[in-house]
Legacy VTK file of the C-alpha trace (Angstrom):
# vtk DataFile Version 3.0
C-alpha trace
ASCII
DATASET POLYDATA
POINTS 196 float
100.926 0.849 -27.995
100.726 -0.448 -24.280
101.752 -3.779 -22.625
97.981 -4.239 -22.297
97.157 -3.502 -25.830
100.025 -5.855 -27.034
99.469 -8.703 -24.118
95.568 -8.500 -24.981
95.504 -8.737 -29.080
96.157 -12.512 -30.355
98.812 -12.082 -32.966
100.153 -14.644 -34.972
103.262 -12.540 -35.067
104.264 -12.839 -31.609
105.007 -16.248 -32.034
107.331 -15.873 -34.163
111.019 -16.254 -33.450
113.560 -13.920 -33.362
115.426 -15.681 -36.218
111.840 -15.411 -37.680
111.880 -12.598 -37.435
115.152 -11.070 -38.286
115.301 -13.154 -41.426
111.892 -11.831 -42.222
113.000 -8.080 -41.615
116.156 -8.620 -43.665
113.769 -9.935 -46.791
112.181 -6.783 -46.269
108.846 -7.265 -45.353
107.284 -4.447 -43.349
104.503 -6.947 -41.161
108.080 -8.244 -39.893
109.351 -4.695 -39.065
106.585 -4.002 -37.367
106.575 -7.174 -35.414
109.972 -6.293 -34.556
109.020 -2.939 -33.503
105.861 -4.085 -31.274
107.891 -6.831 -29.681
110.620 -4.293 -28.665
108.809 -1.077 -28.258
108.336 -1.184 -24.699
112.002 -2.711 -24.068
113.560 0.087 -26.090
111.842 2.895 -24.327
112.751 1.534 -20.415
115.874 1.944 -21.056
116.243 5.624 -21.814
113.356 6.344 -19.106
115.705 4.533 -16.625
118.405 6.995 -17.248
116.099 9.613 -16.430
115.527 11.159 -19.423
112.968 13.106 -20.694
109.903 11.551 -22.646
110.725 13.653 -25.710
114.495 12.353 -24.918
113.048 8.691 -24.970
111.345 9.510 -28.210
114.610 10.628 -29.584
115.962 7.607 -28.702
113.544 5.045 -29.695
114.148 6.757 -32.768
118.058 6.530 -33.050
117.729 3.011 -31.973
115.140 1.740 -34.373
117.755 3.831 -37.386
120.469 1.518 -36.084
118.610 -1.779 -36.183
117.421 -0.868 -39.937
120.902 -0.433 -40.641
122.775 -3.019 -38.686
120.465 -5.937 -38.314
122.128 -7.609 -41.208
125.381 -7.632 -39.157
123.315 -9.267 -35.958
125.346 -12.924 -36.333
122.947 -14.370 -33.381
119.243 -13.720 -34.261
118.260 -14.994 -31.010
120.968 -12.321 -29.380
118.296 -9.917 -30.954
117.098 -8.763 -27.157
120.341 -7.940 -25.904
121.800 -6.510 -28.902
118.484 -3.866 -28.630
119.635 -3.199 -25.045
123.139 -2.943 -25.719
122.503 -0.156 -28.610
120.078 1.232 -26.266
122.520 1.801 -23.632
125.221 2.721 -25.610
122.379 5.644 -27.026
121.512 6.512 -23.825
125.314 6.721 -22.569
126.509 8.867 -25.576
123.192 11.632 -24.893
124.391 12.213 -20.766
128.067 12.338 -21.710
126.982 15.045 -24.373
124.794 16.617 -21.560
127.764 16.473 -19.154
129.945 18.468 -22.026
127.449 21.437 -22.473
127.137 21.605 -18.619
128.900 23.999 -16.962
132.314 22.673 -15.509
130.656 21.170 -11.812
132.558 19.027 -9.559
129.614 17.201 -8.853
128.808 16.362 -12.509
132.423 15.358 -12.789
131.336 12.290 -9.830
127.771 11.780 -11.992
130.258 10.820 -15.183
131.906 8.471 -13.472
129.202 6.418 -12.045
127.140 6.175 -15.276
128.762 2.882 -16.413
127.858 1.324 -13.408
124.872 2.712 -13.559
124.186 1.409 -17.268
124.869 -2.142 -15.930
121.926 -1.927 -13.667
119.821 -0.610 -16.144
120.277 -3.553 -18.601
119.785 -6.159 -16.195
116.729 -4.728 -15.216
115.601 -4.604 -18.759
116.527 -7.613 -19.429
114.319 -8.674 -16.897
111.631 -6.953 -17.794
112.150 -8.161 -21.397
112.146 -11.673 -20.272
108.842 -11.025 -18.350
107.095 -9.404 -21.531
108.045 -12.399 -24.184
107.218 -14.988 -20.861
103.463 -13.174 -20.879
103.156 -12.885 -24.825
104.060 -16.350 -25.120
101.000 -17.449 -22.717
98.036 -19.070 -24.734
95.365 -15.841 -25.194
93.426 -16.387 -22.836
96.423 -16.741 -19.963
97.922 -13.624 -21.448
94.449 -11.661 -20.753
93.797 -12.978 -17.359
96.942 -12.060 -16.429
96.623 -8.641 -18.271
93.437 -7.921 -16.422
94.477 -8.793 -13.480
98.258 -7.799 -13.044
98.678 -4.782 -15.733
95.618 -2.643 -15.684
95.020 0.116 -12.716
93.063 -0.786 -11.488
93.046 -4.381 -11.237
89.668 -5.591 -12.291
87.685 -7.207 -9.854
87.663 -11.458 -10.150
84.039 -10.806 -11.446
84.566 -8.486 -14.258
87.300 -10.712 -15.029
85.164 -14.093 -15.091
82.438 -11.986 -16.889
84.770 -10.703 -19.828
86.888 -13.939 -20.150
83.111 -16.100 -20.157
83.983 -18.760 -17.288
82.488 -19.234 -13.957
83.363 -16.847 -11.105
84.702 -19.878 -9.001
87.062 -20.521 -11.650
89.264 -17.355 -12.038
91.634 -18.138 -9.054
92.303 -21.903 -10.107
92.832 -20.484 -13.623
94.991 -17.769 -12.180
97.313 -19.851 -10.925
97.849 -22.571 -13.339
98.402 -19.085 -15.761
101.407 -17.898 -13.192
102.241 -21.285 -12.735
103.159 -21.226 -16.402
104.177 -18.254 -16.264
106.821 -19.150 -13.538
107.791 -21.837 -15.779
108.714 -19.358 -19.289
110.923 -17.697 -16.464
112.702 -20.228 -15.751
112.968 -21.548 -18.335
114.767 -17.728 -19.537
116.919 -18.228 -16.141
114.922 -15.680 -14.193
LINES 1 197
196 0 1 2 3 4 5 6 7 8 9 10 11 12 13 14 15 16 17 18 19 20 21 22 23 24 25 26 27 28 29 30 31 32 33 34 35 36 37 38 39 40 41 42 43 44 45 46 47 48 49 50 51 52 53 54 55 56 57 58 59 60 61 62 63 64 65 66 67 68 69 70 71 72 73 74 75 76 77 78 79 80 81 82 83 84 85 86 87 88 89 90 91 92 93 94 95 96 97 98 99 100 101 102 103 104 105 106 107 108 109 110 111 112 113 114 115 116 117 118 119 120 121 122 123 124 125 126 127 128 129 130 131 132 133 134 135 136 137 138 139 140 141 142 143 144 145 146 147 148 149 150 151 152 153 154 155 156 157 158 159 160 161 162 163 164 165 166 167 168 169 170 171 172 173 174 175 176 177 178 179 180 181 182 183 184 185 186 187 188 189 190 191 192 193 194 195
């Protein structure tokens, strides 16, 4: 499912928590693992696709990762850790797949410098997740009709015009730049509020 798709749909589900949720998922209710999975989907994925792998890779992944949170989430001791703890297994995923790469590789002195600058790289790659994690709960937590403005407007390519905008949201033309704003402005807010 895309950003759009999730940003756009008014789920009581993405309200929830992620001690909500977690406690939810550990009582074993599926609409909870599937919350979990929609709210983390798009996280998940980034992170292999910013090591460069493959989209099948990615799949494989997702996969593995989604395995380890069935299996471990009862271990998670901070539910509202949830976010990192995703990236961290993520990462870790990701990590374990290039050094296996590097080991069926032919012996290259060049791969031998690409080993070594894969931690540093992984460090990168989870801050800019983490960004772009804090971005996607900031926009899902916007009331509905912030969430699609901002969806139209920011997410889709192309962006829709301000009129097609006013026309599917049903407010005046005149008003889509005021209500723009006060929707970033809110926006900006939820960042901060995350320390971004």
């Amino acid at each position: 499912m895309s950003l759009r798709k999730i940003l756009a749909r008014d789920d009581s589900r993405l309200e929830w928590s992620n001690t909500r949720l977690v406690r939810e998922c550990l009582q074993g209710k599926q609409e909870a693992w599937s919350a979990l999975i929609d709210r983390y989907r798009n996280l998940i994925y980034s992170i292999p696709i910013k090591y460069d792998f493959t989209a099948d890779e990615a799949t494989d992944i997702f996969q593995s990762v989604c395995l380890e949170m069935l299996s471990e989430l009862k271990n998670l001791r901070e539910p509202e850790a949830l976010p990192k703890w995703i990236m961290q297994v993520a990462a870790h995923k990701c990590f374990h797949r290039k050094q296996q790469r590097l080991r069926v590789t032919v012996a290259d002195p060049r791969k031998e410098l690409e080993k070594q600058t894969v931690p540093a790289l992984a460090e990168g790659i989870l801050s800019q997740a983490e960004q772009e994690q804090a971005l996607r709960e900031a926009i899902a937590a916007l009331p509905p009709r912030c969430r699609k403005l901002v969806t139209m407007l920011f997410f889709e390519e192309p962006a829709r015009p301000y009129r097609e905008v006013a026309a599917s949201l049903g407010i005046a033309l005149g008003s889509v730049g005021f209500i723009r704003q006060r929707c970033l402005d809110r926006l900006r807010k939820r960042l901060d509020e995350a320390g971004f």
